[in-house]
C-alpha positions as CSV (number, residue, x, y, z in Angstrom):
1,X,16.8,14.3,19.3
2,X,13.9,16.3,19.5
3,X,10.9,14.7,20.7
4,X,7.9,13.7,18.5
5,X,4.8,15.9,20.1
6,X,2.6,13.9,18.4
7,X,3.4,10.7,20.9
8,X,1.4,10.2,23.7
9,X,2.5,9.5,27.5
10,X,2.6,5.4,28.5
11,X,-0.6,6.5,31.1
12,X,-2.4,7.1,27.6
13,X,-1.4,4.7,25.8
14,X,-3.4,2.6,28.6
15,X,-6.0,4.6,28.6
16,X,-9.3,2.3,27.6
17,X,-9.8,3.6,24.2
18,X,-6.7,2.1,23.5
19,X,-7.1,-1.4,24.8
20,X,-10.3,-2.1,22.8
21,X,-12.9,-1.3,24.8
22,X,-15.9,0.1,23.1
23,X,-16.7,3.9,23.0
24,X,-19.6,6.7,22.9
25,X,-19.0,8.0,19.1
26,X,-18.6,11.8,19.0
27,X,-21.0,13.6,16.4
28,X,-19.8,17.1,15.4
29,X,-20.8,19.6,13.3
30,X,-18.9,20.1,10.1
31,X,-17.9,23.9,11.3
32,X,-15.7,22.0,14.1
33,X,-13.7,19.9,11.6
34,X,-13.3,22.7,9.2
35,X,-11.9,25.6,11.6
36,X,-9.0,23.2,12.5
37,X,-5.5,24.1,10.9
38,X,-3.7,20.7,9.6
39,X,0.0,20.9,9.5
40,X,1.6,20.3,5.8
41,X,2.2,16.8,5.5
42,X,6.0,16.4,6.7
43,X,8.1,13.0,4.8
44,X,10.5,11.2,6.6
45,X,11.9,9.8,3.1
46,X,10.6,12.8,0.9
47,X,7.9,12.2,-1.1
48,X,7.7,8.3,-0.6
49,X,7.5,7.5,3.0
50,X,5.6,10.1,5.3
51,X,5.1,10.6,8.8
52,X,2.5,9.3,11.1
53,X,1.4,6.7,7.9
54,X,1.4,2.7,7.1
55,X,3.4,2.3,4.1
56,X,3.4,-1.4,2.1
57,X,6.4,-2.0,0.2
58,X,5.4,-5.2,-1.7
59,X,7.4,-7.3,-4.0
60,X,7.9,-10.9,-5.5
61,X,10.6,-12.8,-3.2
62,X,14.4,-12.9,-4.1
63,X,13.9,-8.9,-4.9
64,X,16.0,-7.2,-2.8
65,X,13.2,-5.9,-0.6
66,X,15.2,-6.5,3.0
67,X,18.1,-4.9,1.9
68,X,16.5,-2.0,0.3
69,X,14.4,-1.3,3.9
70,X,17.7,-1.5,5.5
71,X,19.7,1.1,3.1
72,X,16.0,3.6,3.7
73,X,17.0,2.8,7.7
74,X,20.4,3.5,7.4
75,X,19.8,7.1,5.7
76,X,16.6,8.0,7.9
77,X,18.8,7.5,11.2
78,X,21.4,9.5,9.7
79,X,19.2,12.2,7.9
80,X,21.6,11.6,4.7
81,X,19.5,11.6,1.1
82,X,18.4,8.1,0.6
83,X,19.6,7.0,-2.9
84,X,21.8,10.1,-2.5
85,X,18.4,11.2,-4.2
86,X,15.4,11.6,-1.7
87,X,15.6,14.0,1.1
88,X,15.5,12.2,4.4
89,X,14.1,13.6,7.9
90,X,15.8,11.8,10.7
91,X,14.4,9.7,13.2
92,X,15.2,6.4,15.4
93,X,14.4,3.7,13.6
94,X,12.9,-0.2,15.1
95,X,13.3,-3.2,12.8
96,X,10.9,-6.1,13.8
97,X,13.0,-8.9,12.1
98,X,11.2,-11.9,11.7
99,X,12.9,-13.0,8.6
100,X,16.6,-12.7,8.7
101,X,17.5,-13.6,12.2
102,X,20.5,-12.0,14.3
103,X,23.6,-13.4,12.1
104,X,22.1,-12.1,8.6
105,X,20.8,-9.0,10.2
106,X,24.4,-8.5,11.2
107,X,25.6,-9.6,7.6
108,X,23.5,-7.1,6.3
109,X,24.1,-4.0,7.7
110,X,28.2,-4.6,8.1
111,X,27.6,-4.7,3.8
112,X,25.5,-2.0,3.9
113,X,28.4,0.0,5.9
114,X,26.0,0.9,8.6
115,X,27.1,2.8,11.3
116,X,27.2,0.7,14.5
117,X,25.9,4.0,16.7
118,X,23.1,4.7,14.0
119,X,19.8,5.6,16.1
120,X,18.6,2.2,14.9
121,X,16.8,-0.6,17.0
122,X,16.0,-4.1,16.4
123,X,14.2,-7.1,17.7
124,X,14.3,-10.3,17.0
125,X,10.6,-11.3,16.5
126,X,9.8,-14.8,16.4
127,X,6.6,-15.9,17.0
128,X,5.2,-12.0,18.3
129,X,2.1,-11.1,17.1
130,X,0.2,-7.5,16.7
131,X,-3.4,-9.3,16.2
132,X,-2.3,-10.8,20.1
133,X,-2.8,-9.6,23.8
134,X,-2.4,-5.7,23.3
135,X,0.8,-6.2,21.6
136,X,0.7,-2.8,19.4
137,X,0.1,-0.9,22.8
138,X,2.8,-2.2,24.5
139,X,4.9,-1.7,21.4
140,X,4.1,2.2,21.2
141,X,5.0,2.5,24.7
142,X,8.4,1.0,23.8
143,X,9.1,3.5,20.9
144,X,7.8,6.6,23.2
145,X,10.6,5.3,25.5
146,X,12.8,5.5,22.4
147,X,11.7,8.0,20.5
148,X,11.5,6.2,17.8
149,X,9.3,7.2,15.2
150,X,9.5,4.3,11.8
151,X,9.0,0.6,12.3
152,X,9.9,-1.2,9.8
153,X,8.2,-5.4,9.5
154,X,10.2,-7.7,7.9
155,X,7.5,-9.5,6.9
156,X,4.2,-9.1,7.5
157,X,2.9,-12.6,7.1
158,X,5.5,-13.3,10.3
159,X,3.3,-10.9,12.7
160,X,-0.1,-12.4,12.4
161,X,-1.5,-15.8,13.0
162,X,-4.7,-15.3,10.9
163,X,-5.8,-16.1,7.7
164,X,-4.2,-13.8,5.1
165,X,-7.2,-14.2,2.5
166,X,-9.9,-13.1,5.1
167,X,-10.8,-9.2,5.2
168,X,-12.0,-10.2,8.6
169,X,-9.1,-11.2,9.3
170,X,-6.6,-8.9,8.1
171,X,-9.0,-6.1,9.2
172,X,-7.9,-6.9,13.0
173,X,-4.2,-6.5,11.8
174,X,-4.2,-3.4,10.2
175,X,-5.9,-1.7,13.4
176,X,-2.9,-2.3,15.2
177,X,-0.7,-0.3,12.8
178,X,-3.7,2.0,12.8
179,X,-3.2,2.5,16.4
180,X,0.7,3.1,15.7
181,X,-0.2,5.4,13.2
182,X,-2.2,7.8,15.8
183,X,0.8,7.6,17.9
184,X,2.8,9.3,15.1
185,X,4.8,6.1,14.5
186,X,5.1,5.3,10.5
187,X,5.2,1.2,9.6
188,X,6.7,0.7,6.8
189,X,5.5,-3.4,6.1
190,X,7.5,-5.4,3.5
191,X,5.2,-7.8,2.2
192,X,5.2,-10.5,-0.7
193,X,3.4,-10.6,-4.0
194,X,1.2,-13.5,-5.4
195,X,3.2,-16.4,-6.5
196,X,4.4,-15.3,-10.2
197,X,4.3,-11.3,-9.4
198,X,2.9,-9.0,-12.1
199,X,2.2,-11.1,-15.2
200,X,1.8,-8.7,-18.1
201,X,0.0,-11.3,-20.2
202,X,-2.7,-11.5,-17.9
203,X,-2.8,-7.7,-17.4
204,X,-2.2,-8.3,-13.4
205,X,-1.6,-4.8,-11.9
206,X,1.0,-4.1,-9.1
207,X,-1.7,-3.4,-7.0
208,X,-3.7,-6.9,-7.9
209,X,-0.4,-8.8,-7.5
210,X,-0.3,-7.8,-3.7
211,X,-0.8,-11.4,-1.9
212,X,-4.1,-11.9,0.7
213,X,-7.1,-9.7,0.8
214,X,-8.0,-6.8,-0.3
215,X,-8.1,-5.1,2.6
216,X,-4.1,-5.1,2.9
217,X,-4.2,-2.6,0.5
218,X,-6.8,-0.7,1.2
219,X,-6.1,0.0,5.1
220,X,-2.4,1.5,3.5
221,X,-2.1,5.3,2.9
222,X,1.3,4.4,0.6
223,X,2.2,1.4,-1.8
224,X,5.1,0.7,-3.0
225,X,6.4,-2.1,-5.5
226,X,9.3,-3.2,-6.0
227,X,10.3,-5.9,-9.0
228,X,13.7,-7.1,-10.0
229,X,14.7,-7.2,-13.7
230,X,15.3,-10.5,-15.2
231,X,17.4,-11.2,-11.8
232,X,19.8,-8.8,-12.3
233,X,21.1,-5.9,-9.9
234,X,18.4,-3.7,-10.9
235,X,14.8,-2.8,-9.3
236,X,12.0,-0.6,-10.2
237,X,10.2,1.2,-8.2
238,X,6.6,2.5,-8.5
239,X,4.2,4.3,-5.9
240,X,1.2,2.8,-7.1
241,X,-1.0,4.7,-4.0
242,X,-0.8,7.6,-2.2
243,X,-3.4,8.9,0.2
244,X,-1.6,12.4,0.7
245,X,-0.6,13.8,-2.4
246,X,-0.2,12.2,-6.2
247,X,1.5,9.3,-6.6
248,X,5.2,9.8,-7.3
249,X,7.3,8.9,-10.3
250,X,8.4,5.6,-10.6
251,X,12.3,5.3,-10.3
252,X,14.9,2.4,-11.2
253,X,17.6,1.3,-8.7
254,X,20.9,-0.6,-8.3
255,X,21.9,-2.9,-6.0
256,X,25.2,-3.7,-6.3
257,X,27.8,-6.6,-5.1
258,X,31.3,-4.6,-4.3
259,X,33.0,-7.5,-2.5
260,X,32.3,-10.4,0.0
261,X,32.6,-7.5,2.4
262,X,31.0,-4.7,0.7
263,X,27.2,-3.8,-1.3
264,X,25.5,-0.5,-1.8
265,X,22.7,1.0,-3.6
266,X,22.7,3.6,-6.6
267,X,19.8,5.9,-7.5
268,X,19.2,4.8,-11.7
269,X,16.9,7.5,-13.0
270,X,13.4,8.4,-13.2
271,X,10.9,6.5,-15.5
272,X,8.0,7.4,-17.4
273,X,4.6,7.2,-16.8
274,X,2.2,6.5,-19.1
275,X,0.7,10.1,-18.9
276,X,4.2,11.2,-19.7
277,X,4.6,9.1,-22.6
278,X,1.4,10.3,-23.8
279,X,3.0,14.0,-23.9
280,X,5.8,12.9,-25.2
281,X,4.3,11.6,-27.9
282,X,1.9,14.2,-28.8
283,X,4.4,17.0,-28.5
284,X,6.6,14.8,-31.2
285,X,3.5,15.1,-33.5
286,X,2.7,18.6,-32.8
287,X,6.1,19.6,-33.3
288,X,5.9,17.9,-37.0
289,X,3.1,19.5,-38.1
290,X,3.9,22.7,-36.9
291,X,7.2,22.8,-39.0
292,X,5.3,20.7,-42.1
293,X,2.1,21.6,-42.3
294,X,0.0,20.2,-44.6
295,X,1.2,16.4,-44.3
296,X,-1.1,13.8,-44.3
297,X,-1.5,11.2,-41.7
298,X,0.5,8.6,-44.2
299,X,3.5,11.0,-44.2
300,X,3.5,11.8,-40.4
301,X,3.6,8.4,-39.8
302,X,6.1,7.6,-41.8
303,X,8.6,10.7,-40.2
304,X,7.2,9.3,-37.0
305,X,8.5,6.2,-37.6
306,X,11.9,7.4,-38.0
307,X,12.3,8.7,-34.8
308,X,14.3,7.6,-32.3
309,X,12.3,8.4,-29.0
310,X,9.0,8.0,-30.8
311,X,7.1,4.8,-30.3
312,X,3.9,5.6,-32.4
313,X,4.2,2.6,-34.8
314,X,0.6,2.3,-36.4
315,X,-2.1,4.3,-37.8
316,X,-5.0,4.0,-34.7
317,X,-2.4,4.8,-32.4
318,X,-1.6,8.1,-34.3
319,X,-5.3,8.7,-35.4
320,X,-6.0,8.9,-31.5
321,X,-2.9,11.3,-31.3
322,X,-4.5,13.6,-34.1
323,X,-8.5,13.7,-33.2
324,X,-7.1,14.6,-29.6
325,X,-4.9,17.3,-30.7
326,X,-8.2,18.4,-33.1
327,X,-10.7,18.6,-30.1
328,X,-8.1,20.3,-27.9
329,X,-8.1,22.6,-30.9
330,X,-4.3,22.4,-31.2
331,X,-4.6,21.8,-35.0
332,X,-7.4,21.4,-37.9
333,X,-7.6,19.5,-41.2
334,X,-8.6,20.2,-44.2
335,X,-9.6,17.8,-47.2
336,X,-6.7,16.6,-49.2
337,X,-7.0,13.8,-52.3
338,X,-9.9,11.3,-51.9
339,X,-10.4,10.5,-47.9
340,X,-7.2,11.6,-47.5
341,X,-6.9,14.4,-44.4
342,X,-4.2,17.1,-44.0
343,X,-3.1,18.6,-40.7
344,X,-1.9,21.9,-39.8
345,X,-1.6,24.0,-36.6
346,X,-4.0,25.7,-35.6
347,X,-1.5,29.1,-34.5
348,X,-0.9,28.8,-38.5
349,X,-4.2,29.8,-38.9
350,X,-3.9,32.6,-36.1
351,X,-1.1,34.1,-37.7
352,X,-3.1,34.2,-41.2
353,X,-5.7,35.7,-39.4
354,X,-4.0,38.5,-37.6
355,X,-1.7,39.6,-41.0
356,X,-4.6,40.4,-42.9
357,X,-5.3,44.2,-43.2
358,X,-8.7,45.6,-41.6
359,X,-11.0,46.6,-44.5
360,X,-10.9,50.9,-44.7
361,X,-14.9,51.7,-44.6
């Protein structure tokens, strides 16, 4: 395989700027940073998991999340689409267990139909820590040896010994997969949600239910969640940051139980975002008064009501709809009985417009 350039030799990964000794800060001009050429950002899973990055994959426990870091191993050593959906670039793959042990690591992968000569590596890592005795250091020099370039911790509350809650704390965690990161190594870091997960009726965001300070998140470049449905064999999936590009579309998968001997995952489909909806919805309108112009809001409502993909059930949520099509200049209104407003599109008008004759002078 060919090796990463972007790795460094074992005599520089032992170099003192990378075994915590204080150094001079370099102050450069702005003209230095801007004639350097970046390479486009290259994805080992495409568009979810990059290169050279620290990824968090959180989720509530009892969600699948071992098993669906295993199947992303399985088709990043292989180069095979993961999902059979998401382009893969291959590379040897570590996974720091400290959750499974050897026996359910085995069970595991033998389900998952994992290839025993994939370019995957594990340890057994009980009671190692990154926060501890240069341990990220030594570890890069082990994956230069290897070539490996994704690590992926199974959990991250087993590689610390600090205080989860403390931004102090946390802070001296995250520079070890910071110091990964410049080696060109990409963590991906399975990580548990606050007890209860996303609670919708106290408006708790993905992000928000990520357990332990604040600073878990924010020294990430990617997020993603992860929540089981109702404890069924389905997950969403939702990249709720994304450092290098915009966030991509949140997705639904399958896990599925073919035998004692036998699971596998299945791509579902891609869902919605709320912008899309919003689209959605506003193209459904615009297409109505385009074909019926003249309605007023009582009547659209009342067609919208009747559709199928349409969930516009009330009169704010379509009065929104209609002053932002009117300000967009998409359609106008014209006085109709009483208080009563009537819609019509505004290429209507244009066409009126441009059919009337000039005036011979």
């Amino acid at each position: 395989m060919e090796q990463n350039t972007t790795n460094h030799t074992e005599a520089e990964l032992n170099t003192p700027a990378n075994t915590g000794v204080q150094q001079d800060v370099d102050i450069l001009p702005l003209n230095h940073l801007m004639a350097q050429n970046f390479p486009p950002v290259e994805w080992l899973v495409q568009d979810l998991i990059p290169e050279d990055a620290v990824v968090l994959l959180s989720a509530p426990p009892a969600s699948f999340k071992t098993w669906f870091a295993l199947e992303l191993a399985k088709s990043v050593a292989s180069g095979a689409k993961f999902l059979d959906k998401f382009a893969t670039k291959p590379t040897n793959i570590l996974i720091m267990d400290a959750e499974s042990g050897d026996r359910q690591l085995h069970d595991h992968f033998k389900k998952l139909h994992v290839d025993s000569e994939a370019n995957i590596y594990y340890a057994d890592c009980c009671s190692w820590y990154l926060n501890k005795d240069s341990a990220a250091e030594k570890l890069g020099v082990q994956c230069y040896e290897k070539d490996i370039n994704l690590i992926i911790f199974d959990s991250l509350v087993r590689f610390h010994d600090g205080d989860e809650n403390s931004s102090k704390e946390m802070s001296k965690v995250f520079r070890a997969f910071s110091y990964l990161k410049k080696q060109g190594i990409t963590s991906l870091i399975l990580h548990h949600t606050r007890k209860g997960g996303v609670n919708p009726k106290s408006q708790r965001s993905d992000m928000e239910a990520i357990r332990g300070s604040g600073d878990i998140l924010a020294a990430c470049d990617i997020h993603l969640c992860m929540n089981r449905v109702d404890q069924g064999n389905k997950v969403f999936v939702k990249q709720t940051k994304n450092r290098l590009d915009t966030e991509s579309k949140p997705f639904s998968a399958y896990f599925i139980k073919e035998s004692n001997e036998s699971s596998r995952w299945y791509f579902g489909e891609f869902e919605e975002s709320k912008e899309d909806i919003v689209k959605r919805q506003i193209d459904i309108v615009m297409d109505y008064i385009q074909t019926n112009p003249g309605r007023n809001q009582k009547q659209i409502l009342t067609y919208l009501q009747l559709c199928e993909n349409c969930i516009i059930n009330n009169d704010k949520s379509l009065r929104d709809i209609l002053r932002r099509l009117e300000e967009d200049g998409q359609i106008y209104s014209t006085s109709g009985k009483g208080r009563e407003r009537l819609y019509y599109a505004a290429t209507l008008a244009e066409e009126v417009d441009n059919s009337e004759e000039p005036l011979n002078v």
